[in-house]
MDAnalysis code that builds the backbone (N, CA, C; Angstrom):
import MDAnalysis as mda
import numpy as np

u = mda.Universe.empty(705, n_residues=235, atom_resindex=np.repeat(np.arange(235), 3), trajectory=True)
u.add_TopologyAttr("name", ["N", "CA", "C"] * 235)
u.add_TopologyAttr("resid", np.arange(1, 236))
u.add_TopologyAttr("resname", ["UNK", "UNK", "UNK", "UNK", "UNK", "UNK", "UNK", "UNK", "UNK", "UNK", "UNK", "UNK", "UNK", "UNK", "UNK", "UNK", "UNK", "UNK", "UNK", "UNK", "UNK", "UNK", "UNK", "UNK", "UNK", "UNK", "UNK", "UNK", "UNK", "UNK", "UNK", "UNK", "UNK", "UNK", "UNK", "UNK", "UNK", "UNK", "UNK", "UNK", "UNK", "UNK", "UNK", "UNK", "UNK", "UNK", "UNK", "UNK", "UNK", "UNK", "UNK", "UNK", "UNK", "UNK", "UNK", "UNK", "UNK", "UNK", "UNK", "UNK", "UNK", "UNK", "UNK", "UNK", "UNK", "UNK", "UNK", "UNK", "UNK", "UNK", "UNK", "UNK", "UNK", "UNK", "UNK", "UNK", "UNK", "UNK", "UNK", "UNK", "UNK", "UNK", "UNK", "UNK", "UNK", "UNK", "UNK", "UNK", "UNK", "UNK", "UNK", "UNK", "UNK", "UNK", "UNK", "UNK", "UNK", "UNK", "UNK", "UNK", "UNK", "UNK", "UNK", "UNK", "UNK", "UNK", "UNK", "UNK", "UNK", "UNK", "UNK", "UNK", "UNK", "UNK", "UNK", "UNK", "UNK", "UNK", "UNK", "UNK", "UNK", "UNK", "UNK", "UNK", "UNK", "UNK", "UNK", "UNK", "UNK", "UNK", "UNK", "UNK", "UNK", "UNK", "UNK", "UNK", "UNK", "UNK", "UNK", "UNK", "UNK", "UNK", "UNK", "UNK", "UNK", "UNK", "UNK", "UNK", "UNK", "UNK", "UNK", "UNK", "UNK", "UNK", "UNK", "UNK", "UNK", "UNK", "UNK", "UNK", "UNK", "UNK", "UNK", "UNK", "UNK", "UNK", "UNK", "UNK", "UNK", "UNK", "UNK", "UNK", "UNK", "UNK", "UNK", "UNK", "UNK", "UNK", "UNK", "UNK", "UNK", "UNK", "UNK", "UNK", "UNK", "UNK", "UNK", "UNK", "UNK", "UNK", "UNK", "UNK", "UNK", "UNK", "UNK", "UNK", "UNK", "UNK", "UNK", "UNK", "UNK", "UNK", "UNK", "UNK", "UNK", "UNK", "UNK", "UNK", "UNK", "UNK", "UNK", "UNK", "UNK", "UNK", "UNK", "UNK", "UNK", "UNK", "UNK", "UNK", "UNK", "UNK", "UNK", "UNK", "UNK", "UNK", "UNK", "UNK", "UNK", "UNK", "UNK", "UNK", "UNK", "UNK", "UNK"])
u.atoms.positions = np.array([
    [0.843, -1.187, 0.000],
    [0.000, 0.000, 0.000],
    [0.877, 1.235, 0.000],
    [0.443, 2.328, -0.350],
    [0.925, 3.569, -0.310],
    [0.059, 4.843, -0.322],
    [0.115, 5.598, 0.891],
    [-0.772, 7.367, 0.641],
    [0.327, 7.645, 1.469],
    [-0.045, 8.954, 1.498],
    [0.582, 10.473, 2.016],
    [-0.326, 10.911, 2.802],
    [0.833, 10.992, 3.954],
    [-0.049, 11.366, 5.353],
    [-0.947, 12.879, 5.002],
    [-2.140, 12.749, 5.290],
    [-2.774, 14.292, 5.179],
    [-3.161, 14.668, 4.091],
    [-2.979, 14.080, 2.758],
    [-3.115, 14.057, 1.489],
    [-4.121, 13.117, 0.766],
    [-3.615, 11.997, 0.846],
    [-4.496, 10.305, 0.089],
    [-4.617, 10.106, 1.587],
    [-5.762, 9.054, 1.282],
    [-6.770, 8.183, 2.530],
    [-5.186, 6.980, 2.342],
    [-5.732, 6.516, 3.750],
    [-4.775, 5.173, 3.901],
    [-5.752, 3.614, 3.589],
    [-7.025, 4.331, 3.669],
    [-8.443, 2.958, 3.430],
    [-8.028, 2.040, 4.764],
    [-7.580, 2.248, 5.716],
    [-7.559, 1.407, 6.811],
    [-8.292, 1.632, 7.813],
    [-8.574, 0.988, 8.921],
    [-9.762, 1.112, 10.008],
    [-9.055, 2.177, 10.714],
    [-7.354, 1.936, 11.015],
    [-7.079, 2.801, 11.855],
    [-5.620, 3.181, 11.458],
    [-5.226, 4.604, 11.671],
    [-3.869, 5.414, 11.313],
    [-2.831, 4.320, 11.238],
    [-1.988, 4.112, 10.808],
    [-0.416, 3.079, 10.773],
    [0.276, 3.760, 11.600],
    [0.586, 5.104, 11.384],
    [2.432, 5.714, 11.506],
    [2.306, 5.297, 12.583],
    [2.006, 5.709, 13.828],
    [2.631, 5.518, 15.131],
    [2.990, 3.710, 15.678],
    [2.387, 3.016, 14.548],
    [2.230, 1.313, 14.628],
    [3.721, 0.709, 13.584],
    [4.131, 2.052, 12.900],
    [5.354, 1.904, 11.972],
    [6.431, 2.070, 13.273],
    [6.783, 2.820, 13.941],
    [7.354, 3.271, 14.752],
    [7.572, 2.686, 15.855],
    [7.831, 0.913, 16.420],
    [8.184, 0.566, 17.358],
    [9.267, -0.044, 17.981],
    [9.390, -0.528, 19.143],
    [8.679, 0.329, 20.121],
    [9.647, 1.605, 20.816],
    [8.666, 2.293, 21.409],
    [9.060, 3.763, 21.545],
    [9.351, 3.824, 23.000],
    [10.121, 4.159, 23.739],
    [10.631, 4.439, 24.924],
    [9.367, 5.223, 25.870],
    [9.108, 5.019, 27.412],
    [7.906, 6.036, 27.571],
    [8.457, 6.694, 28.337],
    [8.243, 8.075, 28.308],
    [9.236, 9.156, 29.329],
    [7.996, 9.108, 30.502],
    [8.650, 8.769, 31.593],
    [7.442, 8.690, 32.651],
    [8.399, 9.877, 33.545],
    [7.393, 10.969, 33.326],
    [8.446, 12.698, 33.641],
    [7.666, 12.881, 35.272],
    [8.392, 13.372, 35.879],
    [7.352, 13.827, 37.340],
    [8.658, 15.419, 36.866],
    [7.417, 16.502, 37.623],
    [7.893, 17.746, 37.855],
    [7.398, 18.283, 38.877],
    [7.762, 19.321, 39.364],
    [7.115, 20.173, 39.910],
    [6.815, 21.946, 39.755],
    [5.686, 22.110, 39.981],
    [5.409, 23.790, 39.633],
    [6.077, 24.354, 40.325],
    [5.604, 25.638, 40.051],
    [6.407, 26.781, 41.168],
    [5.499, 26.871, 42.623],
    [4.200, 26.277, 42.484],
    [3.672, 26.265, 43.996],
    [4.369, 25.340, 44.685],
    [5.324, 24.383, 44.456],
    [5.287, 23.476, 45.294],
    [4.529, 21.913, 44.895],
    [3.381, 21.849, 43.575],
    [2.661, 20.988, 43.703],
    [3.325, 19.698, 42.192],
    [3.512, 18.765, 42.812],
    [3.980, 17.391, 42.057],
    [3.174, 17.207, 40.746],
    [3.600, 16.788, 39.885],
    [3.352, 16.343, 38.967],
    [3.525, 14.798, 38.106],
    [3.091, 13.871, 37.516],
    [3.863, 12.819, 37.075],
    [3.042, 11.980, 35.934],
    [3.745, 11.984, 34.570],
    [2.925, 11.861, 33.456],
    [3.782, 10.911, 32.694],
    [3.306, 10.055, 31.669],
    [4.022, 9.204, 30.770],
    [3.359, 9.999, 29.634],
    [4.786, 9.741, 28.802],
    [4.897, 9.908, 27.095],
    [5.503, 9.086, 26.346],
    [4.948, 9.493, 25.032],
    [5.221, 7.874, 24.569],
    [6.246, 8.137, 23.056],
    [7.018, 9.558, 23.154],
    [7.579, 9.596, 22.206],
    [8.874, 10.440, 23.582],
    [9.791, 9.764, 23.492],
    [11.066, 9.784, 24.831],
    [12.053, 8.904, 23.926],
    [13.670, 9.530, 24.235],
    [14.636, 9.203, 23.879],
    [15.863, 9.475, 24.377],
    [17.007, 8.577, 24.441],
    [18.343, 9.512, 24.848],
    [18.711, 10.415, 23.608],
    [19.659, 11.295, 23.382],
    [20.506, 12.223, 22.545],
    [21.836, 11.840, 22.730],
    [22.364, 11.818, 23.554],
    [23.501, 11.252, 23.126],
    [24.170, 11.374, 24.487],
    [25.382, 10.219, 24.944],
    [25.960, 10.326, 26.048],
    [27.253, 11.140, 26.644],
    [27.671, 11.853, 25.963],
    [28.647, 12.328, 26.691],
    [28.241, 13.980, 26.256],
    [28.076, 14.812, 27.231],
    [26.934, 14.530, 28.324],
    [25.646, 13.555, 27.669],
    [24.992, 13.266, 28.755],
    [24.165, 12.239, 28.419],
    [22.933, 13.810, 28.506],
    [21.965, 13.005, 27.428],
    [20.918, 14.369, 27.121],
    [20.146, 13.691, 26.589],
    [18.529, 13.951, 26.964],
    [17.089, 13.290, 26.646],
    [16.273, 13.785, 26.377],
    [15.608, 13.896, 25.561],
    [13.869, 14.611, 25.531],
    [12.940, 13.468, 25.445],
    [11.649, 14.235, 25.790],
    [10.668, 13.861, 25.673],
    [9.621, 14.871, 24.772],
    [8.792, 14.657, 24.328],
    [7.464, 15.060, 23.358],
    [6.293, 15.221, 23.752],
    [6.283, 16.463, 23.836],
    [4.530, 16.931, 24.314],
    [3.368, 17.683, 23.273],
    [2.564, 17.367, 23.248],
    [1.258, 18.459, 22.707],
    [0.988, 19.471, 23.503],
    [0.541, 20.438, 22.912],
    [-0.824, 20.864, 23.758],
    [0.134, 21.776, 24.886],
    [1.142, 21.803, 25.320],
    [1.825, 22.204, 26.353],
    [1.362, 22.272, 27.393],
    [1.373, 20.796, 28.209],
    [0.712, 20.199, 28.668],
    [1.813, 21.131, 30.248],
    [0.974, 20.115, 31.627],
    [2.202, 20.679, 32.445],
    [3.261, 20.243, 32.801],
    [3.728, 19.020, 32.105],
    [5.092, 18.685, 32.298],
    [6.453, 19.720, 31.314],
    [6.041, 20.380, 30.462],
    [6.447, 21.557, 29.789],
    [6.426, 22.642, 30.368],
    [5.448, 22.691, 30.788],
    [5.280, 24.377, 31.815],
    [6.355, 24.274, 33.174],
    [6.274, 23.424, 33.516],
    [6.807, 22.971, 35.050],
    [8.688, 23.019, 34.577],
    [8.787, 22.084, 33.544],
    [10.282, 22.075, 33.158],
    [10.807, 23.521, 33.091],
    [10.122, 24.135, 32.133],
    [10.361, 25.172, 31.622],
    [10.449, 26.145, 32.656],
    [9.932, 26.267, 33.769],
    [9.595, 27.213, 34.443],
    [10.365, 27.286, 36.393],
    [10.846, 25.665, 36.270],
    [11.631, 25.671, 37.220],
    [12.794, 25.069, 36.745],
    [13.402, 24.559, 35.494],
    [14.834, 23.877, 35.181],
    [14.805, 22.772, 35.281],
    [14.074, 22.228, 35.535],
    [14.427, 20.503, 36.333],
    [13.181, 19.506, 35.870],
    [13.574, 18.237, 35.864],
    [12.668, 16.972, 35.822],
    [12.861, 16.209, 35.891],
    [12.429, 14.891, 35.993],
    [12.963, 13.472, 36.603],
    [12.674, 12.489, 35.337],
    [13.155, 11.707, 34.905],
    [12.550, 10.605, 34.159],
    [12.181, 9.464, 34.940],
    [11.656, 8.882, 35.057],
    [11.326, 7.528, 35.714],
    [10.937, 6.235, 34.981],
    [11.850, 5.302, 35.078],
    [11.744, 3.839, 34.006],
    [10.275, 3.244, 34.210],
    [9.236, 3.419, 32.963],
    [8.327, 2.979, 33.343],
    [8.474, 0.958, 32.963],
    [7.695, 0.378, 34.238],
    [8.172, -1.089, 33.742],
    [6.724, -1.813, 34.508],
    [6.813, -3.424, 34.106],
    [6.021, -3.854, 33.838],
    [5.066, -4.000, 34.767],
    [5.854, -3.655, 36.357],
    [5.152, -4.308, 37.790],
    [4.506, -2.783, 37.479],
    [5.122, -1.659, 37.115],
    [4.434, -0.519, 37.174],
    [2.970, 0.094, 36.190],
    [2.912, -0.685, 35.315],
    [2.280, -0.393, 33.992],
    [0.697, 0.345, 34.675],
    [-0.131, -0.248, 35.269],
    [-1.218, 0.299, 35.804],
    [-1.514, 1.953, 36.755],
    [0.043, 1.613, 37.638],
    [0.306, 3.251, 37.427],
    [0.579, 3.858, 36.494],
    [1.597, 3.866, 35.503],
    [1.867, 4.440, 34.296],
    [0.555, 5.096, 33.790],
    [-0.814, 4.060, 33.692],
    [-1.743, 4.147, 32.818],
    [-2.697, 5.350, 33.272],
    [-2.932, 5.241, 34.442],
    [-3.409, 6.075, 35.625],
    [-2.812, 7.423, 35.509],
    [-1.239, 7.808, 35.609],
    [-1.066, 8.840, 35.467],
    [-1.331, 9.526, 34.758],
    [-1.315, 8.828, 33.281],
    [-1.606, 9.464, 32.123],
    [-3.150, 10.096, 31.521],
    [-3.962, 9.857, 32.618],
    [-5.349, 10.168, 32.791],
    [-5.012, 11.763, 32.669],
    [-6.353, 12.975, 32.108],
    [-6.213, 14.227, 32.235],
    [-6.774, 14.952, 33.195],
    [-6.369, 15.299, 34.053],
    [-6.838, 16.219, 35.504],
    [-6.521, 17.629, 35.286],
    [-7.193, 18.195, 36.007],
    [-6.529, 20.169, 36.485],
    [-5.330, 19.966, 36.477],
    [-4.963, 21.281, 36.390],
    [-3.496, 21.348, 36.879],
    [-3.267, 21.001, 38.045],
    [-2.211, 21.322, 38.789],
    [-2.100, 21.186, 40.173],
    [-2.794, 19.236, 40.679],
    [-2.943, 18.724, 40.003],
    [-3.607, 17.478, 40.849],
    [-2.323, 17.025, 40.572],
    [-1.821, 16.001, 41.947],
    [-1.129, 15.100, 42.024],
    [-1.303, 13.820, 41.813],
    [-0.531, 13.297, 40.648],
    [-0.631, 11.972, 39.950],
    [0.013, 10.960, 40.521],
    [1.264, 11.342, 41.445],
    [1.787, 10.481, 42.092],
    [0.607, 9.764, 43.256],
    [-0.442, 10.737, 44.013],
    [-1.315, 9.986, 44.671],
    [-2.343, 9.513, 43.815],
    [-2.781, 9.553, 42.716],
    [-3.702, 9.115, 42.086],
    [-3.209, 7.653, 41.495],
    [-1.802, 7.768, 41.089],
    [-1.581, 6.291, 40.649],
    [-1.257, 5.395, 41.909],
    [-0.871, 5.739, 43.297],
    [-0.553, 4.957, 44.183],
    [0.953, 4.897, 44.343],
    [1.892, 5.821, 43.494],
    [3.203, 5.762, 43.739],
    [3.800, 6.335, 45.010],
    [4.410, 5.741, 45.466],
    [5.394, 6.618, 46.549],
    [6.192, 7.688, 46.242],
    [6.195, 9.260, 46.375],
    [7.539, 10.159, 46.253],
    [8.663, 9.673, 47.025],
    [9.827, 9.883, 46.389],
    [11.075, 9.483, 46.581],
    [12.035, 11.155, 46.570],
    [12.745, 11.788, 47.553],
    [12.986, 12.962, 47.239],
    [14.183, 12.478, 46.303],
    [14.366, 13.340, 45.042],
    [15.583, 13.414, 44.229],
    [16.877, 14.010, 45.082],
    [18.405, 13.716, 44.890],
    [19.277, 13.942, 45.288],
    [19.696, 15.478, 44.631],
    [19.846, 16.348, 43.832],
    [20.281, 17.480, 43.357],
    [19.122, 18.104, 43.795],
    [17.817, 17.971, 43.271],
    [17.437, 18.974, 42.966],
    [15.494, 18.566, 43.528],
    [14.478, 19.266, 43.547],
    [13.574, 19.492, 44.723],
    [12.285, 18.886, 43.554],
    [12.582, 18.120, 43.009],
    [11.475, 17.155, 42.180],
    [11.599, 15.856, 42.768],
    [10.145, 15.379, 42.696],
    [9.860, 13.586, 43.592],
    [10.241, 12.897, 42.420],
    [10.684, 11.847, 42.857],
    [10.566, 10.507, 41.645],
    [10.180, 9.290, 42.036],
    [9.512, 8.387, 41.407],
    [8.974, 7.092, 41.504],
    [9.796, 6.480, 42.656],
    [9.483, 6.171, 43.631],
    [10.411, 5.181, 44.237],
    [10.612, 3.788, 43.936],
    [9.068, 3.276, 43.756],
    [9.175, 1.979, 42.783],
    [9.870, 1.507, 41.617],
    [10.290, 3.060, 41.161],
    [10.871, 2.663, 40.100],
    [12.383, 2.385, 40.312],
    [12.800, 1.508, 39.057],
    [14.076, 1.120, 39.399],
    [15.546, 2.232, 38.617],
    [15.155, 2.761, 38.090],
    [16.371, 3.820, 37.571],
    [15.290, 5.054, 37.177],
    [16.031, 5.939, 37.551],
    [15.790, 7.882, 37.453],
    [16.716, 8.503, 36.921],
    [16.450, 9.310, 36.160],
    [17.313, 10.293, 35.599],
    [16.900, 11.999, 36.736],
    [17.617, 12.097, 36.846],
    [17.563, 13.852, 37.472],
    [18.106, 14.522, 36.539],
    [17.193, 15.671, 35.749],
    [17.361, 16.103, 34.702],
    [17.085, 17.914, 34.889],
    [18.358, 18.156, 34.288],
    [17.938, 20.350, 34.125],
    [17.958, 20.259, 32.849],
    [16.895, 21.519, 32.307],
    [16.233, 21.945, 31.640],
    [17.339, 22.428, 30.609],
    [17.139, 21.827, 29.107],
    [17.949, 22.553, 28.403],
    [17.428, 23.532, 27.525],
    [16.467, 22.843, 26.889],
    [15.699, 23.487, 25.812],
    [14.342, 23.264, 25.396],
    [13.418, 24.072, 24.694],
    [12.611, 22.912, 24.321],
    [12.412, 23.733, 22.976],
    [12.373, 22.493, 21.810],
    [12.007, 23.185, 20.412],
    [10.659, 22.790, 19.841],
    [10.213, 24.139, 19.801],
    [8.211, 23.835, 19.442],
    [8.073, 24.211, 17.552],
    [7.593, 22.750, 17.574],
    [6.900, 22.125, 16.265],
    [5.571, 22.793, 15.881],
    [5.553, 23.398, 15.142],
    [3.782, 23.838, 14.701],
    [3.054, 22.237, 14.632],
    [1.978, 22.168, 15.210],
    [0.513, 21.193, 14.707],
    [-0.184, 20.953, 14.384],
    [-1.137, 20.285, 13.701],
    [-2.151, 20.247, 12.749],
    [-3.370, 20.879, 14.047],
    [-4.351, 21.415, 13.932],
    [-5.417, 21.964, 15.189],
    [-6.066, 20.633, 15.102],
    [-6.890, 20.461, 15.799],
    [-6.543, 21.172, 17.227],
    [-5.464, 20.608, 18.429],
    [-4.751, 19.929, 17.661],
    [-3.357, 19.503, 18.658],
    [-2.583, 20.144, 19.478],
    [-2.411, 21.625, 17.946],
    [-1.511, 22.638, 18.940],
    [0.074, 22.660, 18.880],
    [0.650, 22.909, 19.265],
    [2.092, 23.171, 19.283],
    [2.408, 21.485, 19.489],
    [3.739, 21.274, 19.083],
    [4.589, 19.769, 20.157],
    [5.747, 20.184, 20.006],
    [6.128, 20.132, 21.630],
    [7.078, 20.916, 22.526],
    [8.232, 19.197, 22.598],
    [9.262, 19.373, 21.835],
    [10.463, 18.830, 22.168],
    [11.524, 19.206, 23.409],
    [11.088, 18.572, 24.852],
    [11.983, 19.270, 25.885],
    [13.107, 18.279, 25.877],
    [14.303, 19.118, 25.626],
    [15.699, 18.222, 26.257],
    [15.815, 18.974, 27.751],
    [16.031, 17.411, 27.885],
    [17.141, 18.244, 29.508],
    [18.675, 17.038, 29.423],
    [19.629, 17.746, 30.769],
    [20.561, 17.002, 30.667],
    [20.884, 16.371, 32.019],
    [21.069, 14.873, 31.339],
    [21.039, 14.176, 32.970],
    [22.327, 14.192, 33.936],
    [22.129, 14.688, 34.960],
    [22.949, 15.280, 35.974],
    [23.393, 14.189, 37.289],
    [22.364, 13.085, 37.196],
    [22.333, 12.145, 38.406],
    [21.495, 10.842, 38.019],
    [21.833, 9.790, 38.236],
    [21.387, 8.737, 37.684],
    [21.444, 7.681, 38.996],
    [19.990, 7.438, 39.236],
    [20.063, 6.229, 40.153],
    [19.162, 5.173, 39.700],
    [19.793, 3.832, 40.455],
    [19.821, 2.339, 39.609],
    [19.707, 1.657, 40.880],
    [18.671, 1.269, 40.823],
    [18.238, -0.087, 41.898],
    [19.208, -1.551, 42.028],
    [20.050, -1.947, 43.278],
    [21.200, -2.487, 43.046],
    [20.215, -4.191, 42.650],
    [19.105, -4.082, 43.161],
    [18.738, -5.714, 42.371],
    [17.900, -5.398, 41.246],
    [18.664, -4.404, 40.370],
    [18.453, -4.804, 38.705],
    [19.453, -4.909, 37.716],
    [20.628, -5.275, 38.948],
    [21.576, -5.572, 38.436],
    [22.080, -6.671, 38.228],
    [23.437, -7.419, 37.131],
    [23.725, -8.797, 36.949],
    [25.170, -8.765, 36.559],
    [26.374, -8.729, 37.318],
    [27.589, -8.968, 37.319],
    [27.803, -7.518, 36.321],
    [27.137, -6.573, 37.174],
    [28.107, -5.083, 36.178],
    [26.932, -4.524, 35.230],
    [26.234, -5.356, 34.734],
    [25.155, -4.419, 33.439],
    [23.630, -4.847, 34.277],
    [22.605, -3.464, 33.777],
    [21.791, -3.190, 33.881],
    [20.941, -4.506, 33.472],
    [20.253, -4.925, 34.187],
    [19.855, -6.449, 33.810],
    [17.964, -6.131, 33.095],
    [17.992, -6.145, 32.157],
    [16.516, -6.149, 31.257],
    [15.507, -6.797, 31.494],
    [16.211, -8.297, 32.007],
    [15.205, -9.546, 32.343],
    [14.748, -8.909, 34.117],
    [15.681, -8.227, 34.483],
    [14.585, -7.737, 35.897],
    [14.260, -6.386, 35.677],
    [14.405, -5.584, 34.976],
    [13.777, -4.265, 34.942],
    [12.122, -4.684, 34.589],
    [12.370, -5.268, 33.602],
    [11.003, -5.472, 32.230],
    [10.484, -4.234, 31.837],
    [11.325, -3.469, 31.197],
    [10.363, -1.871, 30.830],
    [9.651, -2.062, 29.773],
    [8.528, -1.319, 30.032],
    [7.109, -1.364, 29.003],
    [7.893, -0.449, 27.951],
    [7.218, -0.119, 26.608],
    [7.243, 0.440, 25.840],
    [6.128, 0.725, 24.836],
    [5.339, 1.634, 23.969],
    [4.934, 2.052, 23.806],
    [4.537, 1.715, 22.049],
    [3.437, 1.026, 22.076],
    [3.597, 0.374, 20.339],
    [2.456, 1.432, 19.399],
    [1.615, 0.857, 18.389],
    [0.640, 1.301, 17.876],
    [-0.710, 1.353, 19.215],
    [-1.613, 2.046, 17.774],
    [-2.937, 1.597, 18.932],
    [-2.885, 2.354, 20.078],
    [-3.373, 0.835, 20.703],
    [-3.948, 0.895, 22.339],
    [-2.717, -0.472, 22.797],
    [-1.732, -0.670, 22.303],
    [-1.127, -1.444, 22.563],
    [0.255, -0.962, 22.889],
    [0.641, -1.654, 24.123],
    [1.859, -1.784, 25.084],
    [2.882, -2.892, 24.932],
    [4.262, -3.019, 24.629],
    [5.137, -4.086, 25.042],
    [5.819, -4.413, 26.100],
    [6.165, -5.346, 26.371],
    [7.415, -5.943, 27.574],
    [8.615, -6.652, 26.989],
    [9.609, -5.795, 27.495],
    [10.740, -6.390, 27.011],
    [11.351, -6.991, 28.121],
    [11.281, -8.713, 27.742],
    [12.117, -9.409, 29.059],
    [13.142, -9.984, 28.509],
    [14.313, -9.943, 26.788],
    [14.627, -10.603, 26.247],
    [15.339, -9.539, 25.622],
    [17.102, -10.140, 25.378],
    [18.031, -9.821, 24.595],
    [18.766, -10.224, 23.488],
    [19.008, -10.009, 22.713],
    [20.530, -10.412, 21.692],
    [21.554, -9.700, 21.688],
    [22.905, -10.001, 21.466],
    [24.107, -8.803, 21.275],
    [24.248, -9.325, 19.659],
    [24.478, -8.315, 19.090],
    [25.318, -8.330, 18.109],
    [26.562, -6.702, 18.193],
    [27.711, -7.468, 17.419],
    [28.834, -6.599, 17.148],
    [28.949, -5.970, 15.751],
    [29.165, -4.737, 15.465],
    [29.217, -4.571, 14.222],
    [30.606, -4.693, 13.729],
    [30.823, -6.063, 12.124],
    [32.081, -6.284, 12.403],
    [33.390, -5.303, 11.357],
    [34.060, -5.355, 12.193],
    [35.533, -4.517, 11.386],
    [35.516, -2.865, 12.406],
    [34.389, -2.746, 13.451],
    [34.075, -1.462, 14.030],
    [35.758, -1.370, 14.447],
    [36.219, 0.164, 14.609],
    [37.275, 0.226, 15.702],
    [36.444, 0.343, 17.423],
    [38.067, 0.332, 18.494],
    [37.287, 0.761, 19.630],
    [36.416, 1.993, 19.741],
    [36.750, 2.869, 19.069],
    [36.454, 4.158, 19.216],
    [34.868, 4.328, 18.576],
    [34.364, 3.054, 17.597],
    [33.164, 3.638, 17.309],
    [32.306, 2.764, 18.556],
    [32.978, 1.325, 19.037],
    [32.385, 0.561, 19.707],
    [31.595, 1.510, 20.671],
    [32.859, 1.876, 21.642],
    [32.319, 2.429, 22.868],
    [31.431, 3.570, 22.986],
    [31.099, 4.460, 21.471],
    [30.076, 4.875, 21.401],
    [28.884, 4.311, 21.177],
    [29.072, 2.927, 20.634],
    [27.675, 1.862, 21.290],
    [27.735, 1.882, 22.326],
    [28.213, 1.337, 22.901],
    [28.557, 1.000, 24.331],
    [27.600, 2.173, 25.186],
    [27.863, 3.507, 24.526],
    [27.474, 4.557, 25.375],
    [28.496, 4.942, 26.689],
    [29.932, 4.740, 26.396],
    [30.903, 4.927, 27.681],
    [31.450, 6.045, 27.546],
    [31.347, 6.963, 28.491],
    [31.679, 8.195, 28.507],
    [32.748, 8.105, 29.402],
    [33.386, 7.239, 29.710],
    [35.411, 6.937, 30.467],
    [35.679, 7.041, 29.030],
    [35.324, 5.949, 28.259],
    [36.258, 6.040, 27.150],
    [36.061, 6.974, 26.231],
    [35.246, 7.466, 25.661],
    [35.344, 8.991, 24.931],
    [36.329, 9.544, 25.372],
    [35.832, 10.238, 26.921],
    [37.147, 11.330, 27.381],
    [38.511, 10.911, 27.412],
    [38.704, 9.428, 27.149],
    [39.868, 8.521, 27.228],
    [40.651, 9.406, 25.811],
    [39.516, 9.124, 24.910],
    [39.766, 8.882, 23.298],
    [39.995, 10.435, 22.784],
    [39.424, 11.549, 24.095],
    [39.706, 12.829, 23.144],
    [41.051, 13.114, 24.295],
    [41.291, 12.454, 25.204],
    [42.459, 13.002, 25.584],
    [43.615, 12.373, 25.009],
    [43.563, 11.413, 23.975],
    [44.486, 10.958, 23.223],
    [44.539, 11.359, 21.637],
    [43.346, 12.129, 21.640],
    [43.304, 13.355, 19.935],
    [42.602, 11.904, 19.375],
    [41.826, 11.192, 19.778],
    [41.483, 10.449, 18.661],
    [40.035, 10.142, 18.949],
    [39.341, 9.253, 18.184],
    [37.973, 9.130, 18.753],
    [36.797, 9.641, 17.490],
    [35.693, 8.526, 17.325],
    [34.467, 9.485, 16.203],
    [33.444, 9.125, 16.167],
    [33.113, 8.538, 17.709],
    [31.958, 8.022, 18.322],
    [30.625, 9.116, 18.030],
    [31.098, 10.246, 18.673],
    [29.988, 11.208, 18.338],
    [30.470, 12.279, 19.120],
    [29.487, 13.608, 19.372],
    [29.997, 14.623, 20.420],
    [31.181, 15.375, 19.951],
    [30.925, 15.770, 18.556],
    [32.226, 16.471, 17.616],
    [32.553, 17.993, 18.767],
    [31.380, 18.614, 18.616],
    [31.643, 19.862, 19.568],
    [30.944, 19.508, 21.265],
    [32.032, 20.024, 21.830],
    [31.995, 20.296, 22.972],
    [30.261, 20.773, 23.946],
    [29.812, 20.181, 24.684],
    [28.462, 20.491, 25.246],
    [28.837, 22.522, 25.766],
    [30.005, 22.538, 25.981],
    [30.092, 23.714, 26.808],
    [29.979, 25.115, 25.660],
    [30.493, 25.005, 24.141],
    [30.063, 25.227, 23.545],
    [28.107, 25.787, 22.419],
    [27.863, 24.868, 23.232],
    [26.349, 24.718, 22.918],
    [25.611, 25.459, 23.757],
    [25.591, 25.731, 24.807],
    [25.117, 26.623, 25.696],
    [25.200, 27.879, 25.487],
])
């Protein structure tokens, strides 16, 4: 088959693209306003940018209040949404007033963050503590509205020590959900490695995502993992 989004009909019961697109990481963001009052929402278009510094966004419509809140105090949390969690996840993502707290509506525990004065999942097993870098707003078809691309950059990273397995982040005990077509959700309890072959070290460990060895690799003038210019630059 073939149409053009917005142009030709697709003749299907229901849209494809977002069912082309899997699966998608879910940014499960908690913030807080300037009153003081918690916030905590899943999205279903979330990603890293790249690790050295390590830097993430997430994707909003509507400029919702996990945008307002970032934007307006610097800071936000990511929280690994996963499988024991999924029913909160689902819950949060319900639409309330502003100001309502989602952390009591889904049943999560606040956990105070270490830097900085945002709650995070305690249930959950890894957090990002994240300041505010940017956010770049997309025009939208109406009545959608704007979609607000927020990066922030992660500053503090905590990891639950039993989701761990001799050194790496263990998948088979996290089980993070992810985000498919539809009305449909995945679980990932299952891995493969592959190597890409003839790579040098230098592109490896930018798989890898190791930010020892980058700074290893530019303090030896060599290296082409990624991160050509300097983060300090960019600011």
């Amino acid at each position: 088959m073939f149409y053009r989004p917005g142009v030709t009909e697709h003749n299907l019961p229901h849209d494809p693209f977002k069912a082309c697109v899997v699966p998608r990481p879910i940014g499960w963001i908690s913030t807080k306003n300037q009153h003081g009052q918690a916030n905590l929402a899943p999205y279903s278009q979330f990603n890293n940018l790249t690790f050295d510094p390590p830097l993430c966004d997430t994707v909003e419509c509507t400029r919702k209040d996990t945008v307002v809140n970032a934007e307006q105090t610097g800071r936000f949390v990511w929280n690994l949404a996963t499988w024991a969690l999924r029913e909160a996840v689902n819950i949060s993502a319900e639409q309330v007033p502003y100001g309502v707290d989602e952390f009591e509506r889904a049943a999560v525990t606040k956990e105070p963050a270490t830097l900085m004065d945002v709650p995070m999942v305690q249930e959950s097993p890894v957090k990002f503590e994240c300041e505010y870098y940017s956010t770049i707003r997309l025009p939208g078809s109406p009545p959608m509205g704007t979609v607000d691309i927020v990066i922030g950059k992660v500053v503090a990273i905590h990891i639950s020590d039993e989701v761990l397995t001799d050194g790496l982040l263990d998948i088979r005990k996290t089980k993070p959900i992810a985000r498919c077509g539809y009305y449909q959700y995945a679980v990932i309890q299952d891995t493969f490695d592959m190597r890409i072959p003839g790579m040098s070290e230098d592109v490896l460990y930018g798989l890898e995502g190791s930010m020892k060895k980058n700074r290893a690799a530019n303090a030896r003038g060599s290296g082409t993992a990624c991160n050509e210019v300097p983060f300090q630059q960019l600011v």
